[in-house]
N, C-alpha and C positions, 0 to 999 in steps of 0.2 A: 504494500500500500504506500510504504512512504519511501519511492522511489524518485530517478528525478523526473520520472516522465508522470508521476503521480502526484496527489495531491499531497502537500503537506497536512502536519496537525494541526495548526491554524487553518486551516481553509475548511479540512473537517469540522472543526469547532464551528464557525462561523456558519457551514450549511446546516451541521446538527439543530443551531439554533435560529434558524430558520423554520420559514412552512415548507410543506413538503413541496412544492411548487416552485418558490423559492429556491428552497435549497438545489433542489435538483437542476434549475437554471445556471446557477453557480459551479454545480462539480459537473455539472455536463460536457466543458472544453476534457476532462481529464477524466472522465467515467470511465473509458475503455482499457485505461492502466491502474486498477483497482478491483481489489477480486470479488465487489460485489457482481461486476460482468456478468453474465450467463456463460459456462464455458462449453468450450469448442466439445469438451467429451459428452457434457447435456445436451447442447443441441445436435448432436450424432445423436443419441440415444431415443431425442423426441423424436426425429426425422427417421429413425427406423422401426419406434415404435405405431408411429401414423401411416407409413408406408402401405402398410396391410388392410388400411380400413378405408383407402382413398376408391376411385379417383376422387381427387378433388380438382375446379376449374377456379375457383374465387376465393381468395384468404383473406382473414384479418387478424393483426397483431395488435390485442388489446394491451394498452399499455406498453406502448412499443418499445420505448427510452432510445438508446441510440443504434435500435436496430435491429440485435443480433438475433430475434426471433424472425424476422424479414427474411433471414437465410435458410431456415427452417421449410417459411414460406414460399420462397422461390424455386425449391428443390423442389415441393410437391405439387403445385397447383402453375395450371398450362395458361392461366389468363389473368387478371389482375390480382395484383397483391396490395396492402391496405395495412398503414399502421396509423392509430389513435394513443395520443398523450395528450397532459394538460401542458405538460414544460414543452417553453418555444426550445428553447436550448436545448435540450433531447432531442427535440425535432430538427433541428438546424444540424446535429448530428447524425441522427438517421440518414436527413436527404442528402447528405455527401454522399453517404457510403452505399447508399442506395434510391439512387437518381431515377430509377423507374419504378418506384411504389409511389403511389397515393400517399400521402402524410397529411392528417387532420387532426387539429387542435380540439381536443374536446376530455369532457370528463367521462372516466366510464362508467358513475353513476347516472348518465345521462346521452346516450350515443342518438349519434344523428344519423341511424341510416336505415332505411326500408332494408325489408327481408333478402338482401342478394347474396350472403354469402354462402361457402359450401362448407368452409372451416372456419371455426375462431380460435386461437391459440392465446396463451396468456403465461408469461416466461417467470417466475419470480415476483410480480406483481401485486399480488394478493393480499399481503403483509401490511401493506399500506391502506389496509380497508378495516372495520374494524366490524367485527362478527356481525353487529346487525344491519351492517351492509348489504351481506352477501346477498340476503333473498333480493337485492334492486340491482346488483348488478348482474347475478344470474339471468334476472328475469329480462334486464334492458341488451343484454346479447341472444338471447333465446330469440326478441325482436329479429335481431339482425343477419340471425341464420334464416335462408332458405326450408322449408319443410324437408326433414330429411338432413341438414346439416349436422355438424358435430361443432361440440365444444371440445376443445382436449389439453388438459395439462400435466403437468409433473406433479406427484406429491408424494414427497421424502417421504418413507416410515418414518416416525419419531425414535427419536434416540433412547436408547434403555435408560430405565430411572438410576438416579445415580451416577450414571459415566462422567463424563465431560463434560461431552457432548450437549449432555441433558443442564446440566448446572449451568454450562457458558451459554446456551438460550436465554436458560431459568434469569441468568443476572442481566444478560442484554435487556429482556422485556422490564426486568423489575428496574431497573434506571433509565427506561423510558417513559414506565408511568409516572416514575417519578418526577423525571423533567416536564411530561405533561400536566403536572399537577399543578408546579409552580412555573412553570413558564407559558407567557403565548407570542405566537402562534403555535399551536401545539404542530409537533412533527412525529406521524402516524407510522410506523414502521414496527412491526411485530413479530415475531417467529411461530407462534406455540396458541394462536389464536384459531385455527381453520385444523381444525382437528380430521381424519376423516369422515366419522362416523356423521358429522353436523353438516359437513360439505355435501353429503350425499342426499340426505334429507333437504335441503335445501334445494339442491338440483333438482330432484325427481318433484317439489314441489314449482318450478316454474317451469315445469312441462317438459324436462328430460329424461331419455330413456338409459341408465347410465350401469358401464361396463366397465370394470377395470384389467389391467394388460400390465405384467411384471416389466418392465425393462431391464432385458437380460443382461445387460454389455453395462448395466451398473452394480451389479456384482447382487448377491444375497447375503445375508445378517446369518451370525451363528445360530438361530434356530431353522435357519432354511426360507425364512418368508423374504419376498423381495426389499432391498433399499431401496426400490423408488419404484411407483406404477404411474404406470399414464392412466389418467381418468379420462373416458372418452363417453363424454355425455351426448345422444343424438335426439334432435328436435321431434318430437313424435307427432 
């Protein structure tokens, strides 16, 4: 993270205490040297796990930030591609690196598109929503698929109780309630909030039909269950 082609800890500080709109305007020139990114071995493993469920002709990358789900996008679908963010700055980085998607500024509690797509994708994004969000933004992409589209994302198993893993989440969220307690604009960024069990209730109540898929090429947890499955929710 604190490389030279990355942000310093002042720059962190300064977006932290930002809105998330805000901030992410600011580390957007240097997002891509920071290991919040989406990596190159994720989006292999989305793009092989949606392979099998396509064709798809039209995509959208909800909550695009600077991109890297766009490449996801272009590997699978033969006609337009499509990302939405609230940050122009994300988006200013996006359209560099990907001069032939559509880029639209909007919130994705509130999207502005008629039913055209065949896929909607959403890369790490999630976190930044805060549970009783989910049933409006499900419901406002469910809008945006085609009858028959998919929704599909990543979602990590959770980390065994106890590990590390589990505790360095546990303390990230617990110093972010805290900063949102006493600071504003609050900056919404979660881990340990989109549980599966909630996420799935949630889908199948704004009208999806919803499958989950191990992604093999991310390996399995010592008791055998997958570390990461694609949810592939389909508009019914």
């Amino acid at each position: 993270m604190f490389t030279p082609d990355g942000p310093s800890f002042r720059e962190l500080t300064v977006q932290a205490m930002s809105s998330v709109e805000h901030g992410y305007d600011l580390l957007a020139p240097k997002f891509d040297a920071t290991p919040f990114r989406t990596s190159t071995r994720l989006l292999t493993a989305t793009t092989q796990a949606l392979r099998p469920l396509g064709p798809f002709t039209t995509g959208l990358d909800v909550c695009c930030g600077t991109g890297a789900g766009l490449e996801v996008l272009e590997s699978l679908c033969t006609e337009r591609v499509a990302g939405v963010d609230f940050s122009t700055g994300m988006l200013s980085a996006a359209r560099e690196a990907h001069p032939e998607a559509t880029l639209i500024r909007a919130d994705a509690l509130s999207l502005p598109f008629a039913p055209s797509f065949d896929l909607a994708i959403s890369l790490g994004a999630f976190g930044h929503f805060l549970p009783e969000d989910r049933p409006r933004i499900f419901t406002q992409i469910h809008a945006s698929l085609r009858p028959g589209g998919l929704l599909a994302f990543p979602q990590p198993a959770p980390p065994r109780v106890g590990s590390r893993a589990y505790w360095t989440l546990w303390a990230f969220d617990a110093v972010m309630r805290v900063r949102n307690a006493l600071w504003r604009p609050s900056f919404v960024m979660y881990y340990r909030t989109w549980p599966l069990a909630d996420v799935l209730h949630d889908l199948q109540d704004a009208g999806f039909e919803v499958t989950l898929h191990p992604m093999e090429s991310l390996g399995r947890r010592e008791d055998g269950s997958p570390a990461c499955r694609l949810v592939a929710a389909r508009r019914t």
